[in-house]
C-alpha positions in Angstrom: 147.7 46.2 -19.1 144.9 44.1 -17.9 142.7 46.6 -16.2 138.7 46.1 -15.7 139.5 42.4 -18.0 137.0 40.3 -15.7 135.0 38.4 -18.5 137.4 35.8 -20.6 135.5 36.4 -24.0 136.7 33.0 -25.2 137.4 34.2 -28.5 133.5 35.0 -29.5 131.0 37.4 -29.6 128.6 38.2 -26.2 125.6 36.7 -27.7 127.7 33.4 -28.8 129.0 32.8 -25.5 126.2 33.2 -23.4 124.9 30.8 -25.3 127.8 28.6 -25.2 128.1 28.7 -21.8 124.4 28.5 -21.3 124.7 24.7 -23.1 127.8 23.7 -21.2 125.9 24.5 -17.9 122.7 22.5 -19.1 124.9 19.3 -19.8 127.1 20.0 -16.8 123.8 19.7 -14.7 122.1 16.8 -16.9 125.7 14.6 -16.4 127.3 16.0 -13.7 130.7 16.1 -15.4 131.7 16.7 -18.4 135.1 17.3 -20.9 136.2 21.2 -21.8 139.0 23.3 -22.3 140.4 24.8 -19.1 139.2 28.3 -20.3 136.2 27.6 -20.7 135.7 25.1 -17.5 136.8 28.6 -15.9 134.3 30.8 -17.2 131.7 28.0 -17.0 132.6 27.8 -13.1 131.3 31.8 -13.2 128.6 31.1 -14.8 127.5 28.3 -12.9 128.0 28.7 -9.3 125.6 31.5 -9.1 122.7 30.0 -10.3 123.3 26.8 -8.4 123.2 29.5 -5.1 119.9 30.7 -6.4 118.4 27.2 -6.4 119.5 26.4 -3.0 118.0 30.1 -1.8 114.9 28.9 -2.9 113.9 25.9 0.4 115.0 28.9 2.6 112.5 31.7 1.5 108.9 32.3 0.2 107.3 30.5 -2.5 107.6 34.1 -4.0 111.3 34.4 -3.8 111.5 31.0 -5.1 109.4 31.7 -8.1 111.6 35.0 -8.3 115.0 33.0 -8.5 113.8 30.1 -10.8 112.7 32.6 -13.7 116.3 34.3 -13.2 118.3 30.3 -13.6 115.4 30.1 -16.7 116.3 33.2 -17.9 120.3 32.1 -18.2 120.4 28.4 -18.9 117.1 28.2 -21.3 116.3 24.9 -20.7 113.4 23.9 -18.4 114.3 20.6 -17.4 117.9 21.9 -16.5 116.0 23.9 -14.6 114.0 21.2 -12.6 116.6 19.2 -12.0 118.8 22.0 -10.7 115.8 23.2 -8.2 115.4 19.4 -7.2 118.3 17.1 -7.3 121.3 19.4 -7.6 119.5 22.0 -5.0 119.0 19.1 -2.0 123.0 17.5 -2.5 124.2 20.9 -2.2 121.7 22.3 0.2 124.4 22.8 3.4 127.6 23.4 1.2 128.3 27.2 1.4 130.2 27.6 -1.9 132.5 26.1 -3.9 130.2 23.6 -6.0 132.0 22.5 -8.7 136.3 21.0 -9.4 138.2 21.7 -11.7 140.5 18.6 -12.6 142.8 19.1 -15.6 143.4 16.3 -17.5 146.6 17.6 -19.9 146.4 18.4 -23.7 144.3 17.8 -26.7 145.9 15.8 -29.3 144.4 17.9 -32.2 145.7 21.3 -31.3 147.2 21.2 -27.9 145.3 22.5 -26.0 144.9 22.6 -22.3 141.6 19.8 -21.6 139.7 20.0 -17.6 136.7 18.2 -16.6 134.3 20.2 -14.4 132.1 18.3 -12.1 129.8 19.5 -9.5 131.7 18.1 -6.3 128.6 15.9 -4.4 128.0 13.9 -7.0 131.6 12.3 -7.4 131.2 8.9 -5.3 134.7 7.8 -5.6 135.8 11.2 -3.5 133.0 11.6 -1.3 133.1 7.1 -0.2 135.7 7.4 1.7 135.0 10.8 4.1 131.9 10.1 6.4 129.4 13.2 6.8 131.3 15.7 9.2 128.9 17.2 12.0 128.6 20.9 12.0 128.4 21.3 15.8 130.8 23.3 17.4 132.4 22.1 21.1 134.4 23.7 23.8 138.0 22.9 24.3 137.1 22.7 28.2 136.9 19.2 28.8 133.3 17.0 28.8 131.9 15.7 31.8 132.1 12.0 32.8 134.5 9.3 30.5 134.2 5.9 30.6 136.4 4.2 33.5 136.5 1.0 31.6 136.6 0.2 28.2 134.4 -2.5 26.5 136.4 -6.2 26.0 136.7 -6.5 22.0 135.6 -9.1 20.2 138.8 -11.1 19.7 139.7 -12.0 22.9 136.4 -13.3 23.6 136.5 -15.6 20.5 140.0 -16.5 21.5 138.8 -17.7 25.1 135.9 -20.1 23.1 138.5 -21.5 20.8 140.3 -23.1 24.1 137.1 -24.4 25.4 136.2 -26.1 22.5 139.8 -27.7 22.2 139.9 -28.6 25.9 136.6 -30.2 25.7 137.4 -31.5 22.6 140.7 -33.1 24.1 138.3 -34.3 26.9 136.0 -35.9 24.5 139.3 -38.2 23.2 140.5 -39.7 26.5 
């Protein structure tokens, strides 16, 4: 039975995997990205997405509170330019997301032993998934219809191209005779 099993120990004593986790989540913020096993991308996900809410808490509140919730992040990753970046760069990209920070991708197995290989990024900093979607508005609107639309519709582009393409070959046929 599998009651209360809510930590995946990862095969190592607490103090080893606080600090392994601690060095994955310092690289994942430095690069963005990086290469694990799918257990551990998991409980690096845990880890992670809580102290990445703590730095976005911090623009909303006090200097206090900010103070507060940087020497908690210190206190789990260990690293204070992990830190800085976190509370500047990853904090601003991530400031109106309202969870859900980093993907999972699995990429199959290892060739060594088999095992099951994932790369965990944080999700606003992958450019080749974020260039196509524009930046959606969060404004709500009523299903009841707007006032006023536009009775006519502006001429494209084409046709008016297409209209100076037969002047220029009438007057050019002019021109000839």
């Amino acid at each position: 039975m599998r009651h209360g099993k809510k930590v995946n120990h990862l095969g190592r004593k607490k103090a080893h995997r606080k600090a392994m986790l601690a060095n994955m989540a310092c690289s994942l913020i430095e690069h963005k990205r990086i290469n694990t096993t799918v257990a551990k991308a998991k409980a690096l996900k845990q880890f992670v997405e809580p102290l990445i809410t703590k730095s976005k808490a911090e623009n909303n509140q006090t200097v206090e509170k900010g103070t507060h919730n940087r020497r908690i992040v210190f206190k789990n990753l260990r690293d204070k330019y992990a830190v800085a970046e976190l509370f500047s760069e990853v904090s601003e990209k991530v400031g109106d997301r309202p969870g859900g920070y980093t993907r999972i991708i699995k990429l199959g197995t290892r060739l060594g032993d088999n095992a099951d290989m994932a790369m965990i990024e944080l999700v606003d900093f992958n450019e080749l998934y974020n260039a196509g979607k524009p930046k959606k508005k969060s404004t709500r609107r009523s299903r009841r219809g707007s006032g006023a639309k536009t009775a006519t519709p502006p001429v494209p582009a084409t046709q008016s191209k297409s209209v100076d393409k037969n002047e220029t070959e009438a007057k050019a046929d002019d021109s000839e005779e």
